[in-house]
KOLKELO-610572 format. One record per residue (C-alpha): residue in one letter; x negated, y negated, z negated. Coordinates in steps of 0.001 Angstrom, whole numbers, plus 500000, padded with zeros to 6 digits. Layout:
<rs>
aXYZ/...
</rs>
This chain:
<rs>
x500000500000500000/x498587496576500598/x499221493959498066/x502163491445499262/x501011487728499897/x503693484968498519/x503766481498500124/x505083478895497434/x506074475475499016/x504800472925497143/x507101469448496913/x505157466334498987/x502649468774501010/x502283466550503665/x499239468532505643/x502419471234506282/x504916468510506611/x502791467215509188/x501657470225511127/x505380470984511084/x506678467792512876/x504017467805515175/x504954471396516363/x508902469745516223/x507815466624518336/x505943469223521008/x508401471248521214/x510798468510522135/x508191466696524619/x508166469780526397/x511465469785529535/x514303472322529294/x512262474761531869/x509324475126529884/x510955475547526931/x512847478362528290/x509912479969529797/x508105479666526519/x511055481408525063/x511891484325527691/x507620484925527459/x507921485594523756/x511120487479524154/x509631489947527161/x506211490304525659/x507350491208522428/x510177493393524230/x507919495193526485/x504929495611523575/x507370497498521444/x508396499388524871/x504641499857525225/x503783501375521808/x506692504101521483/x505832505128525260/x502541505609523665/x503495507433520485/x505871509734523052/x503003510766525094/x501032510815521796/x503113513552519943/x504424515108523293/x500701515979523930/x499864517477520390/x502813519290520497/x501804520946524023/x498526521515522400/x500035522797519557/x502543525263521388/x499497526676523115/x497386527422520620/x500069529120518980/x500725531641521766/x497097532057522250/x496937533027518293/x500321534651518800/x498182537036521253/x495328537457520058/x495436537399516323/x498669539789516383/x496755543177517441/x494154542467514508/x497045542671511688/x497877545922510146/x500757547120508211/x500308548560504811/x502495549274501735/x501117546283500132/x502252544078503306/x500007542918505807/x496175543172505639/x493193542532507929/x490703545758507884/x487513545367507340/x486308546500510609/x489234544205512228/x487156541407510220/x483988542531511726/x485348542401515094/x487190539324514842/x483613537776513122/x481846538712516466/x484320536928518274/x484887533859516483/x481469533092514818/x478551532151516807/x480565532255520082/x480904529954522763/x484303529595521852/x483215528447518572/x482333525650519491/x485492524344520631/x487206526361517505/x486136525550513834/x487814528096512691/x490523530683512346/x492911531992509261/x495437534137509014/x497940533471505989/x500254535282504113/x503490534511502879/x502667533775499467/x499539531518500919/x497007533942500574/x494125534081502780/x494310537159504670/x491148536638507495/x489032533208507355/x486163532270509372/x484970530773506329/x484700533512504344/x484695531344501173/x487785530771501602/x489261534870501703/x491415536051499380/x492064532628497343/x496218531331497625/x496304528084499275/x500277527544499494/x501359524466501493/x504136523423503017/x502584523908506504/x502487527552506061/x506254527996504485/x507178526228508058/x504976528387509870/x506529531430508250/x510122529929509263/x509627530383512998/x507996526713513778/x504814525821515363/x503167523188513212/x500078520988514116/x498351517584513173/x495599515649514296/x493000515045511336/x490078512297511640/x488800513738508150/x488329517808507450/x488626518941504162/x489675522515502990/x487075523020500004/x487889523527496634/x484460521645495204/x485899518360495767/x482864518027498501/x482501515126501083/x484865515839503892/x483504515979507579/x484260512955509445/x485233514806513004/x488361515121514576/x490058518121514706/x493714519604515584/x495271521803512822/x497613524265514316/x499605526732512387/x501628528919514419/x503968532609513050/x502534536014514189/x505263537962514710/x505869541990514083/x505615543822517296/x508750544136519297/x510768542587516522/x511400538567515936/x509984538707512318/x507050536890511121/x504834539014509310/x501747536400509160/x500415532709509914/x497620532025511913/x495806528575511793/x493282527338513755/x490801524095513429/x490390522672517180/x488141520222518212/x490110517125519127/x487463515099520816/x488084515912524184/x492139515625523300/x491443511980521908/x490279511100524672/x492254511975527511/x494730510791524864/x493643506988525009/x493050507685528753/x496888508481529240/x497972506110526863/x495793502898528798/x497221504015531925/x500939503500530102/x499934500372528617/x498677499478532091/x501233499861533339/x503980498569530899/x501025494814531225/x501543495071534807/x505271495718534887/x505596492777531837/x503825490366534189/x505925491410537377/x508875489993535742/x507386487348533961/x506256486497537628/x509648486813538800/x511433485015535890/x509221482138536658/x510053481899539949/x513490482072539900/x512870479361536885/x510778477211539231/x513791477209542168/x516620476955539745/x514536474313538068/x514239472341541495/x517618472585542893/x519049471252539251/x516578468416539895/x518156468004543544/x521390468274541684/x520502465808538742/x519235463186541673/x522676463538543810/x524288463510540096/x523132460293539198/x523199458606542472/x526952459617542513/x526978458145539169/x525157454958539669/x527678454741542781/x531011455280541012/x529235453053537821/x528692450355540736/x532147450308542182/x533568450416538344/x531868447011538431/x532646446190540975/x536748447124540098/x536039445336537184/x534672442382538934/x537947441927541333/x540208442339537964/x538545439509536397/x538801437618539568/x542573438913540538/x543134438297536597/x541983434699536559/x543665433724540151/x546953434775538471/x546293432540535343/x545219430096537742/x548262430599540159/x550558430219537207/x548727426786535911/x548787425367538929/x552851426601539148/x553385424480535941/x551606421782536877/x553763421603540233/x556716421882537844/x556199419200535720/x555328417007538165/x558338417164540005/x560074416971537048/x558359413877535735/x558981412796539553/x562708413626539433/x563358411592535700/x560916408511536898/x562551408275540466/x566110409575541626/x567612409466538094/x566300405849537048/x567855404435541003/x571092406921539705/x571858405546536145/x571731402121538034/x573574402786540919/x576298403644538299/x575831400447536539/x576478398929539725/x579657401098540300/x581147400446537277/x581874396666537259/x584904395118535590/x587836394739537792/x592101394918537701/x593065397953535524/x595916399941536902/x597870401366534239/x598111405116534527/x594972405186536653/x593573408414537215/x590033406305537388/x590779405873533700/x589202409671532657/x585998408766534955/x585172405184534515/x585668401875532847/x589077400292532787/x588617398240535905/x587769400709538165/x589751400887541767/x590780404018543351/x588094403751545887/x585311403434543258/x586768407040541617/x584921409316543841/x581811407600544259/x581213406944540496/x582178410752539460/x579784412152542038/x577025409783541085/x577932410532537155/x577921414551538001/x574153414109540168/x572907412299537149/x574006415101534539/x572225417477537077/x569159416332537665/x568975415337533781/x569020418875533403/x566854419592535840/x564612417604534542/x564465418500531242/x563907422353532537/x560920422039534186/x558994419822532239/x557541421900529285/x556441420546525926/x552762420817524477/x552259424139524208/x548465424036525024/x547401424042520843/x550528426413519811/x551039429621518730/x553405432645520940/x555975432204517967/x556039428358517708/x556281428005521566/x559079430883521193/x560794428558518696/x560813425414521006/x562578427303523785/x565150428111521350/x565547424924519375/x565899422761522944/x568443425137524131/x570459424594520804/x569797420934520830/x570667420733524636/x574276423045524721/x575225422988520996/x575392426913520423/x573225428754517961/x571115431142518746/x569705434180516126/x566303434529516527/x563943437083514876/x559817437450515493/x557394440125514166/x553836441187514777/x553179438377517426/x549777437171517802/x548634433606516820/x545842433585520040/x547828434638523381/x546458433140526633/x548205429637527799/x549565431142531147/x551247434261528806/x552753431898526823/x553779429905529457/x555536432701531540/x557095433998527989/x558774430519526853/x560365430548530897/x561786434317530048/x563408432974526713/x564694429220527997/x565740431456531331/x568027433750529763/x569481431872527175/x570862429771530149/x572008432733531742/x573803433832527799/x575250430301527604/x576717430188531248/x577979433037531224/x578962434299527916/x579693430471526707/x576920430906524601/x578557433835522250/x576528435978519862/x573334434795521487/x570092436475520182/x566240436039520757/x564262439625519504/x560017439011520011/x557993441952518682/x555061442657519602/x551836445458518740/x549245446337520238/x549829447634523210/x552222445178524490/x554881442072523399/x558509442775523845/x561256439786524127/x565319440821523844/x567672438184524949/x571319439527524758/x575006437619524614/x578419439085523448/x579641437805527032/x581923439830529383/x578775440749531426/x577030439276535099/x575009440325538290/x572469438541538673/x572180439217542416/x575489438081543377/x575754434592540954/x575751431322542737/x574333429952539481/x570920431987539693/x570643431552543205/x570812427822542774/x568989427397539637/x564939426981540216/x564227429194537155/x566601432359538278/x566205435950536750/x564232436321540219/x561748434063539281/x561335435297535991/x560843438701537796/x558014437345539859/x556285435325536592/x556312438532534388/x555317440936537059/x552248438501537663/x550938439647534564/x551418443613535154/x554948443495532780/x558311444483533725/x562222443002533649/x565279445275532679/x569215443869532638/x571027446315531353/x574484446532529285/x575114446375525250/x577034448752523784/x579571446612521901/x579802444163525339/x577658441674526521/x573982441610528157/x570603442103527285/x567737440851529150/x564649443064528048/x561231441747529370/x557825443992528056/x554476442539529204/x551125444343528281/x548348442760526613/x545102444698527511/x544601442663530738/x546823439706529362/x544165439035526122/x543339435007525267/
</rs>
């Protein structure tokens, strides 16, 4: 047994620590291919040495055992005729001991054989070459296997039989014990063991066993050969891969960009588009309350000087008392123009709502529709953002002043609600009436007015959202308008 060897790791050993993340940091410098040839080299080698060394241990023991099986039928025949019978169980004469002693001692065929015994059951020696050794009782375990019909042999570097304790002879010898069996009858009446010399075994031993480990080297480097190159084109047609890989990439990364590029572009036309829209607006509005309503109010003035009343003048619901017939259609349509380009006016030019928030702009909308038709509107807001982008807020404050119009001219302004809610993903605004219901296609009123559902369609599909009319439940109209805010963010 050889002593075991502990390794203790000691805290802060920083020589180890060191020679440890240098072999980490190599390892990872090294690419995927050599890393895997590293690995498949360690996993062969090691695959085909074990391979190698039981091929050699076969050949090993299949040889001593031919060797073995030999000399036993050689014993078999030639020690078997030199055992007699007796009523004591078998013996070796004296003159079959002389004759086997001119065989086996001083022969040429000593010097291949060191010796020869012949057992008995109970491990006495019957015959010995050594003749030391006759008559003693040696019992092994060799000899009970021997006796039980098997052929027994082992290859010794060291020779020792002697009972003195002696220095043993440092040559190398086969031991073979092999059964002598009774003539005509399978029954083992004897063992005979011989002492071979192994030299010339040994080495056509190592001879056969280079040759296997010559072969196992040259089959291990065969299909390292192979492995590598099958690495090496793998290896190269990833690379040709990897290249069209990332010049795919770098192409679909580049017109990503570039996508991205024409959003921001599309994006800030639309926001520009939609400035621009309002500016138009309120200049035409400020044109329409400085110009045509100013020459209006004093056309009217003009109209409506004193004259002759006529009792039970119709003039009298329209004008001042003095009025003539003639002046009664003149002065109503002038007085119905006026009220309709007031309102006109007052529609499309918008209040400051540059520095306000989504909510406060909301609240305008709603507070100059009460202020302008007298009806009250329920209003509710939740979640909306205090930053949303001018043009958003813009388009949003057209969708609420839009369909509250809509509620009031066509529901008389009944049960008129504003819902804003907003998360996320996107801002919601429900406008509904308790009115008997309207399609917007076919009114006169939203073809003629400048701000129609239609144009509130166009402003809130500008900015990617969408328009639904549909029906309430309990009667009335809802007017639900959903705009996103990942492309609509301040």
């Amino acid at each position: 047994m050889y002593p075991k060897e502990s390794v203790t790791y000691v805290p802060g050993d920083e020589a180890a620590t060191g020679r440890g993340s240098w072999a980490i940091r190599f390892w990872h410098s090294l690419d995927l291919t050599t890393q895997f040839l590293l690995v498949a080299t360690l996993i062969i080698g090691g695959s085909m040495a074990i391979l190698g060394e039981w091929l050699s241990s076969q050949i090993a023991a299949n040889q001593l055992r031919s060797r073995a099986e030999s000399g036993a039928l050689y014993m078999e025949g030639f020690l078997a005729g030199h055992i007699e019978e007796g009523p004591d169980g078998p013996r070796v004469s004296a003159e079959r001991q002389q004759q086997l002693d001119r065989l086996l001692i001083g022969t040429d065929l000593a010097t291949r054989v060191e010796g020869f015994r012949i057992w008995e059951r109970d491990g006495t020696v019957l015959y010995s070459t050594d003749k030391s050794l006759m008559g003693k009782r040696l019992p092994s375990k060799d000899i009970e296997q021997a006796f039980a019909g098997q052929v027994v042999a082992q290859l010794e570097t060291e020779h020792d039989d002697n009972e003195d304790g002696g220095q043993p002879e440092q040559r190398p010898l086969i031991e073979i014990y092999g059964p002598i069996y009774r003539s005509n009858v399978h029954e083992v009446i004897a063992v005979g063991e011989l002492y071979e010399e192994a030299g010339e075994f040994i080495a056509q031993r190592d001879r056969v066993q280079r040759r296997t480990w010559a072969i196992v080297g040259a089959t291990t480097v065969a299909i390292m050969g192979l492995l590598f190159l099958i690495v090496r084109r793998a290896s190269r047609l990833i690379r040709r891969q990897s290249v069209t890989l990332k010049s795919q990439l770098a192409s679909a990364q580049a017109l990503a960009e570039q996508n991205r590029q024409l959003r921001r572009t599309a994006d800030q036309a639309r926001m520009d588009a939609s400035k621009s829209n309002e500016a138009l607006l309120n200049r035409i509005g400020s044109d329409l309350h400085d110009g045509p309503i100013q020459l209006l109010g004093l056309l009217i003035l003009r109209l409506g000087t004193p004259a002759p009343k006529t009792p039970g003048d119709p003039a009298d619901a329209v004008g001042p008392s003095n009025v003539t017939r003639a002046d009664i259609s003149p002065l109503r349509l002038a007085g119905q123009v006026l009220t309709e380009l007031r309102e006109l006016s007052t529609g499309l030019v918008l209040p400051e709502l540059e520095n306000m928030s989504l909510e406060a702009a909301l609240r305008v909308a709603v507070e100059r529709h009460e202020h302008a038709t007298g009806s009250i509107v329920k209003a509710r807001y939740r979640g909306l953002q205090k930053s949303t982008a001018h043009p958003l807020k813009i388009c949003l404050y057209r969708v609420v002043q839009e369909g509250l119009n809509n509620a009031f001219h066509h529901a008389a302004g009944r049960d008129q609600r504003v819902i804003a809610i907003a998360n996320e993903e996107s801002i919601t605004i429900v406008i509904s009436d308790g009115g008997p219901g309207f399609s917007p296609t076919s009114t006169t009123e939203a073809r003629r007015r400048p701000l129609g559902l239609q144009g509130i369609r166009n402003r809130v599909e500008a900015f990617a959202g969408s328009v639904q009319i549909r029906r309430r439940g309990k009667g009335g109209m809802q007017l639900v308008t959903r705009v996103p805010l990942e492309i609509n963010s301040a």
